[in-house]
C-alpha positions in Angstrom: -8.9 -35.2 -27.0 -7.8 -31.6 -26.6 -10.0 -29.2 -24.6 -11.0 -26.2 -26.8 -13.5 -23.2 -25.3 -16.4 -22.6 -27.3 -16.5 -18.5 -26.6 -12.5 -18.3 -26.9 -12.7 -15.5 -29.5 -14.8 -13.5 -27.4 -12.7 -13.7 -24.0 -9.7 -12.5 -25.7 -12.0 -9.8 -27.4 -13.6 -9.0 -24.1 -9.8 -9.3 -22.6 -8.4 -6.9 -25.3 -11.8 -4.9 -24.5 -10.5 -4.6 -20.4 -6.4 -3.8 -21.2 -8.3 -0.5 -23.2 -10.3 0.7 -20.7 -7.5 0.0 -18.4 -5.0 1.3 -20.8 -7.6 4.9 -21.2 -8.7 4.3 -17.2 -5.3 5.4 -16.2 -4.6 8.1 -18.9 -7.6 9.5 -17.5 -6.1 9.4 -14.1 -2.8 11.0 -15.4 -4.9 13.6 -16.8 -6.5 14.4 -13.8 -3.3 14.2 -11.6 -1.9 16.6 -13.7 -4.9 19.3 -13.7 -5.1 19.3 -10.2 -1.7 19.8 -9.4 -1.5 22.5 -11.8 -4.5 23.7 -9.6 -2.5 23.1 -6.6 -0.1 25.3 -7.5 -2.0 28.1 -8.8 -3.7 28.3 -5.7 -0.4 28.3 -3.8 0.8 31.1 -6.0 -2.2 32.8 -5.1 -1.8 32.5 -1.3 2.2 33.4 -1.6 0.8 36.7 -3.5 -1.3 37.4 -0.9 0.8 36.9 1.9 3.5 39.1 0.5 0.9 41.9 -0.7 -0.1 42.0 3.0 3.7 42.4 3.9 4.1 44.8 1.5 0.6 47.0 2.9 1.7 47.0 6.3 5.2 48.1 5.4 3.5 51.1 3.5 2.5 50.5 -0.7 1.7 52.8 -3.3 -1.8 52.9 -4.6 -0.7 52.1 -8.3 1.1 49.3 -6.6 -1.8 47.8 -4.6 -4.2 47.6 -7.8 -1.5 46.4 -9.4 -1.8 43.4 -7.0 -5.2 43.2 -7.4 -5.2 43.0 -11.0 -2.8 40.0 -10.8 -4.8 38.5 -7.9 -7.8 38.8 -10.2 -6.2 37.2 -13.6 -4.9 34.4 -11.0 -8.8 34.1 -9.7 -10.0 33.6 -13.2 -7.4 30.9 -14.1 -7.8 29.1 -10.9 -12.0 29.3 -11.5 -10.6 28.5 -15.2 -8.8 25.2 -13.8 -11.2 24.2 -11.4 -13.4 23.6 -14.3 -11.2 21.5 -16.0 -10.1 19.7 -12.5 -13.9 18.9 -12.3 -14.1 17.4 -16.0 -11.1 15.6 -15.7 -12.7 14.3 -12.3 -15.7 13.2 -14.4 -13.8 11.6 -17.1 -11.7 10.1 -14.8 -15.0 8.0 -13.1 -16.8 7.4 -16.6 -13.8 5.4 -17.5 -13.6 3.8 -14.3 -16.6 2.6 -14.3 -15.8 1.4 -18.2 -13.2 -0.9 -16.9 -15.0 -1.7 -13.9 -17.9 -3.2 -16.5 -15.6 -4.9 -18.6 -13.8 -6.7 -15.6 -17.0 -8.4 -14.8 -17.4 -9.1 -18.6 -13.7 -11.2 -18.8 -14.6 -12.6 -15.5 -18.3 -13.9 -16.7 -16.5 -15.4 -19.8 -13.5 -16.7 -17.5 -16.0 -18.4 -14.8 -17.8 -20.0 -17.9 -14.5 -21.4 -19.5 -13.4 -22.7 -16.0 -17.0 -24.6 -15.4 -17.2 -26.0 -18.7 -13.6 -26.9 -18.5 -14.7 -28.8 -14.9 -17.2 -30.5 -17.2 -14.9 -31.2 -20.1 -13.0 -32.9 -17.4 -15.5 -35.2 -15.8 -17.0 -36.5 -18.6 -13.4 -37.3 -20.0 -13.2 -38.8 -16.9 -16.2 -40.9 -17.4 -15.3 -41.9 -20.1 -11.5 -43.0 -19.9 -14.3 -45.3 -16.5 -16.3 -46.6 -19.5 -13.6 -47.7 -21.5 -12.0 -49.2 -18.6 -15.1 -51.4 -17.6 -15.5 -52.6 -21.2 -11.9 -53.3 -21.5 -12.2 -55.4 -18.0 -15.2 -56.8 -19.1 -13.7 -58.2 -22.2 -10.0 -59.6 -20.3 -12.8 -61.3 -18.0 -14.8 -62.8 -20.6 -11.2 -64.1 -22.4 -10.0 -65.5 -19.7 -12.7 -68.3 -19.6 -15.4 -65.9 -16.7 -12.7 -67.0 -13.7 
């Protein structure tokens, strides 16, 4: 007698179910890895502009020169406030789908706990059984064999 799991279908549904969320999980965290390091280095560019603007000012800079600078600096503020945004979304989606797989982990698990236990049970009643049959077939050899 072969063991077959009532709710079968829906593991490997709910199983399928996890390797998306894991599958979109770390997408999400590429997404986000990639945001922020673009981030990263807008904000260094930012810094290295500054830093070689205050060079330049102490080393003596025109006026048309120095706004200029500032213009850049400010188009750089905007795309890093710009970014930011987007670092914060990704940050967001990144959770929402970590909490996805984190909920359909502990619906495989459920299913897999119940499959082992009923297995468990499938096991001692076969068990009990193949004892049953093995009492009546020792029953029977003692009752041919005259009750000695």
């Amino acid at each position: 007698m072969k063991y077959e799991y009532k709710f079968q279908k829906i593991l490997t549904l709910k199983e399928r179910e996890k390797d998306e969320a894991l599958s979109l999980y770390q997408e999400s965290v590429k997404k986000f890895e990639d945001v922020a390091e673009q981030l990263f280095d807008l904000l260094k560019k930012k810094e290295n502009l500054e830093q070689y603007q205050l060079r330049e000012l102490t080393g003596g800079l025109s006026i048309h020169k120095i706004r200029h600078y500032q213009q850049f600096i400010s188009n750089l503020e905007k795309t890093i406030s710009h970014v930011q945004r987007l670092v914060m979304n990704a940050r967001n989606t990144m959770n929402w789908y970590e909490e996805k797989l984190k909920e359909t982990n502990i619906e495989v698990k459920k299913y897999e706990k119940l499959k082992d236990k009923t297995y468990q049970y499938y096991l001692q009643m076969l068990d009990k059984t193949e004892n049953t049959y093995l009492d009546e077939y020792s029953s029977v050899q003692y009752f041919h064999r005259g009750g000695n």
